[in-house]
N, C-alpha and C positions, 0 to 999 in steps of 0.2 A: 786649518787655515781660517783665519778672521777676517772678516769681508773686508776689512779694513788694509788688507794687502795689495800690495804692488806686483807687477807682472813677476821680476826678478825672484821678490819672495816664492811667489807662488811655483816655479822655475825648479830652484831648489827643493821645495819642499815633494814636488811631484817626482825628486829623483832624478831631475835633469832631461826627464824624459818630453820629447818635439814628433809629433805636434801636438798643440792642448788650445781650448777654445776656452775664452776667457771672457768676461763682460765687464763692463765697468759703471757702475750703478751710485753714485753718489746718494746717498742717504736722504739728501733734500730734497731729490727731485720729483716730480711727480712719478707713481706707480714704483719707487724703487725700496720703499717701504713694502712691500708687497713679497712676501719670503718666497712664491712662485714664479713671480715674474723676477725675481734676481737673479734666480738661479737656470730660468729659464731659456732656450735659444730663441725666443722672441725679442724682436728690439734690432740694435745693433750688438753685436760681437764681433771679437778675432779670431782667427785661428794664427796662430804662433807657430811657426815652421824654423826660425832660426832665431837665436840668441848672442849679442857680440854684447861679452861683458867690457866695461871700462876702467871699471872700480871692483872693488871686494863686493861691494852693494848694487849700484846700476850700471846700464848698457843700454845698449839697443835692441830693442824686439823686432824681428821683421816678421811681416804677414800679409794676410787680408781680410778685408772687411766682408762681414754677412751679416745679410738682412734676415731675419726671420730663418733661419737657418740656411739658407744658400747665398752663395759666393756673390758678392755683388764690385766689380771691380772698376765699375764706374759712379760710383758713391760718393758725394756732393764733398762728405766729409772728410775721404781720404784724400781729396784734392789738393785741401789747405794743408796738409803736413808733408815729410818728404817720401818720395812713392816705395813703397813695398815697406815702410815703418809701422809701427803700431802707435799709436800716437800718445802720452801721457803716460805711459807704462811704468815709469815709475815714480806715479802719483799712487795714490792708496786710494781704497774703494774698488777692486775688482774684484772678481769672486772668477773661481774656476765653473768652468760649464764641463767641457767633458775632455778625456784622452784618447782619440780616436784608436779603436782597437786595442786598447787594453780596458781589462773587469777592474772598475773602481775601487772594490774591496778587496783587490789586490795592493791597491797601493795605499787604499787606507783602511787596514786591517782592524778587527775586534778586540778594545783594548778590555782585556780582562784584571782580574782583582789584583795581580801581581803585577801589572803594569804600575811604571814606575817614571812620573810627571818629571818632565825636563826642564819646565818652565814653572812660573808661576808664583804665590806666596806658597805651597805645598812642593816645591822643588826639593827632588830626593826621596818623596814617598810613595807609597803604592795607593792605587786609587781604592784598596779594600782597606788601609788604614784612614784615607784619607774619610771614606766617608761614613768612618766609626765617630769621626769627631766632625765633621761637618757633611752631613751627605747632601745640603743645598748644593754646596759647590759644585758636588759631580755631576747634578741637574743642572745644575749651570754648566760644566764644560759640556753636555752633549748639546742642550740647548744653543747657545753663541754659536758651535761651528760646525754646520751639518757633516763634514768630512771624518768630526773626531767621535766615532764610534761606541760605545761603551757597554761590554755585555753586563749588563745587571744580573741577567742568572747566576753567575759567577762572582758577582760582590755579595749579592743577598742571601747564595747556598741554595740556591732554587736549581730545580730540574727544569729544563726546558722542555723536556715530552711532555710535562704535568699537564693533564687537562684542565686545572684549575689557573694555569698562570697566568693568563692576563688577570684574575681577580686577585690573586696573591698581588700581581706587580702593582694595580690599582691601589689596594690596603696599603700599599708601603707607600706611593704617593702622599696617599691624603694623608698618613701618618708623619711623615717628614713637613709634610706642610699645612699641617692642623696650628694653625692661628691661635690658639691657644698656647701652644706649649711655645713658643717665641712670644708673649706677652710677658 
């Protein structure tokens, strides 16, 4: 999921699964730049308890507001919207915070070398083809969305017991990203 998502998106993509706590972090504002505080339950957040779609695309979120992570239900800012909505939800710029009671990597599992991109300008390939011919990009999709997981041992033919593998996985870094060889 790319932080650039709306409540709805994010909805779906979690499996439909309620409740899920959400924050909404606009890019420009201050500290939302900051890859710990966005993802963080500091600030305000939702919790999302029910879903009334309208459209194929948005609906309505209902929930409530938390401060710093607990429930705050007299919150200046849920006043101005109508009570027990989430307000803006399907605007873009929210990021998922957490799915209470379920393991994260349950729902967003290890994509290994024969995972096979849905989306994208590599749509239809597997991510150990893909990054035979460009492996920036695959740095790039785990980079952009902390949710999209990607075992490298498994693209690169590495063992993961190896004692040597953070140094193996370091060498292939600086190797895909030696400034020289893209000049």
């Amino acid at each position: 999921m790319y932080p650039k998502d709306n409540v709805f998106n994010i909805y779906y993509n979690i499996g439909k699964r309620l409740p899920f706590q959400v924050k909404r972090s606009p890019l420009g504002l201050k500290g939302s730049r900051d890859e710990d505080y966005r993802y963080s339950q500091e600030g305000r957040t939702f919790m999302v308890e029910k879903i009334k779609m309208t459209s194929k695309k948005y609906g309505v979120a209902y929930g409530y507001c938390m401060i710093d992570g607990k429930r705050d239900d007299d919150n200046e800012y849920m006043k101005l919207h109508e009570k027990g909505t989430v307000p803006c939800a399907g605007c873009g710029e929210w990021v998922l915070i957490d799915i209470p009671g379920v393991d994260m990597n349950e729902v967003f599992p290890l994509h290994t070398s024969d995972y096979v991109l849905p989306f994208g300008k590599y749509k239809g390939k597997s991510l150990g083809e893909i990054y035979k011919v460009d492996p920036k990009y695959v740095y790039w999709l785990s980079e952009s969305d902390r949710y999209f997981r990607i075992d490298f041992c498994s693209i690169l033919g590495l063992d993961p017991e190896d004692k040597q593998l953070d140094e193996k996985l370091k060498a292939e870094i600086d190797r895909v990203f030696d400034e020289r060889l893209t000049i």
